[in-house]
N, C-alpha and C positions, 0 to 999 in steps of 0.2 A: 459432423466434425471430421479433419482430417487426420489420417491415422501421426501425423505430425502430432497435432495439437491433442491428438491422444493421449500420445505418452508424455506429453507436457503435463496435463490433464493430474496422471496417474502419479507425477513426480510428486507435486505440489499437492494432493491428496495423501500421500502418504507421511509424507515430511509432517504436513497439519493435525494426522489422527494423532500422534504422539501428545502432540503439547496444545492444542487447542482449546481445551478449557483452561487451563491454567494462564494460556497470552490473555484472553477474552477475559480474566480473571485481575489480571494484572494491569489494564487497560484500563480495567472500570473502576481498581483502584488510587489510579493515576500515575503510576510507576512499573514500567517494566526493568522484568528482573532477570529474566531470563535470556535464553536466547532464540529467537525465530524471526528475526526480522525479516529474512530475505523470503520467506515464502511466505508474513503474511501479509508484508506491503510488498510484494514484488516491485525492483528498478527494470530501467531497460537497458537492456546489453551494453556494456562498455561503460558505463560509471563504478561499479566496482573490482577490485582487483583481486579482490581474495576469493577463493577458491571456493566458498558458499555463495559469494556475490554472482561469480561467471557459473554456477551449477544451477542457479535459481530467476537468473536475468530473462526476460520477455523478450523477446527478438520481432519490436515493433506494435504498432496497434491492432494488427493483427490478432497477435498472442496476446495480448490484454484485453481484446474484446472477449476472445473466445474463455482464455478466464472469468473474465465478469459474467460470461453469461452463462458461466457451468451452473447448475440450480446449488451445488454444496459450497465449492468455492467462492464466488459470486454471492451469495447469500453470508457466507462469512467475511467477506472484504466486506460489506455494506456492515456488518454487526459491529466489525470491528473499527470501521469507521466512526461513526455514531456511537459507542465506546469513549472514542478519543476527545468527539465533539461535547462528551458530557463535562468538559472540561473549560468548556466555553460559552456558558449558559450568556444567553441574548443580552444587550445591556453589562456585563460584568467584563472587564477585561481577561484574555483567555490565562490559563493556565499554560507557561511556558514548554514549550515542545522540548528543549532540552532538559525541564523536570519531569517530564511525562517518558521521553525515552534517551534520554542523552545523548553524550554526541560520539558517533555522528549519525545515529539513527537518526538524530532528526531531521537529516538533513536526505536522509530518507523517506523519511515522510512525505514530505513535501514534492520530492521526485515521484513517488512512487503515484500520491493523487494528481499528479500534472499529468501523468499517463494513463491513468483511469480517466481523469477528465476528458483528454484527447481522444480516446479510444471508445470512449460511452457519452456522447455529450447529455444525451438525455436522463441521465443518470446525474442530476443536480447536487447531490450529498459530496463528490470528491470536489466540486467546487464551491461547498460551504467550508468546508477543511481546508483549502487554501485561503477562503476570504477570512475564516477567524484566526487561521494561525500564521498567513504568511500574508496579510494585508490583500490576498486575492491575485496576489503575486505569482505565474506558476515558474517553475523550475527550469533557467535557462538551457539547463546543459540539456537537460528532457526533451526541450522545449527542438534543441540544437539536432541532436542523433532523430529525431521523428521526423526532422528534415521541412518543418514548419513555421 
C-alpha cells in the first residue's frame, strides 16, 4: 500500500471506529439516523461540496480499490452493503433508498456503489445494489469524473 493510500486508509478508519456499530445498526433497521455517510459509502472527489464530502472523497479507482481491499474497511463496505440490500428481498419490490437514508444520501448511495463497482468489478454485491435500487443504473456523474 502506498504511504498515500495509508493515510487514507488511517482517515476512514478512524472516522468508522466511532460510529460503526451504531450505522451497521441503523442500516439493518432500515433508517439511518445519524450521521456517517461519507466515510461509509465513500463518493469520488468533486460530487460533494461540503467540507465532510471533500475530507472524505476517493480521488479515483485507485483509492476505492485500495479501500475495498483494506481487510477492516473493505469488509465493512461489503457488511454494509448487504445491510442495505436486506431491504430488497428477491421477488418484493425494494424498499425506497430515500426511506432507508434520505435525501441526498441517497443519491449517495448510489454514487458511492458505481464506484465500487468500477473499481472492484469482481466484487458482484455493489452491482446488486444498483440493480435493486437503481434499476442497474450506475451514477452518471460517477460514471463522468472516472473518466469512463
Amino acid at each position: 500500500m502506498s504511504e498515500t493510500h495509508g493515510a487514507m486508509i488511517a482517515k476512514f478508519l478512524v472516522a468508522q471506529d466511532r460510529v460503526y456499530p451504531e450505522a451497521l445498526h441503523e442500516l439493518r433497521a432500515g433508517r439511518k439516523r445519524t450521521h456517517w455517510m461519507w466515510f461509509i459509502f465513500p463518493q469520488m472527489v468533486g460530487l460533494g461540496s461540503s467540507e465532510m464530502a471533500r475530507l472524505y472523497a476517493l480521488h479515483g479507482a485507485g483509492e476505492a480499490l485500495a479501500y475495498a481491499e483494506h481487510p477492516i474497511l473493505g469488509a465493512r463496505l461489503v457488511e454494509c452493503t448487504e445491510a442495505v440490500l436486506l431491504h430488497a428481498p428477491e421477488g418484493v419490490a425494494p424498499r425506497d433508498l430515500n426511506t432507508i437514508f434520505g435525501s441526498p444520501d441517497d443519491k449517495k448511495f448510489i454514487s458511492s456503489m458505481t464506484l465500487f463497482a468500477r473499481a472492484q468489478p469482481e466484487q458482484r454485491l455493489f452491482r446488486a445494489a444498483l440493480s435493486a435500487f437503481n434499476n442497474g443504473h450506475e451514477d452518471a456523474r460517477t460514471v463522468a469524473l472516472l473518466g469512463a
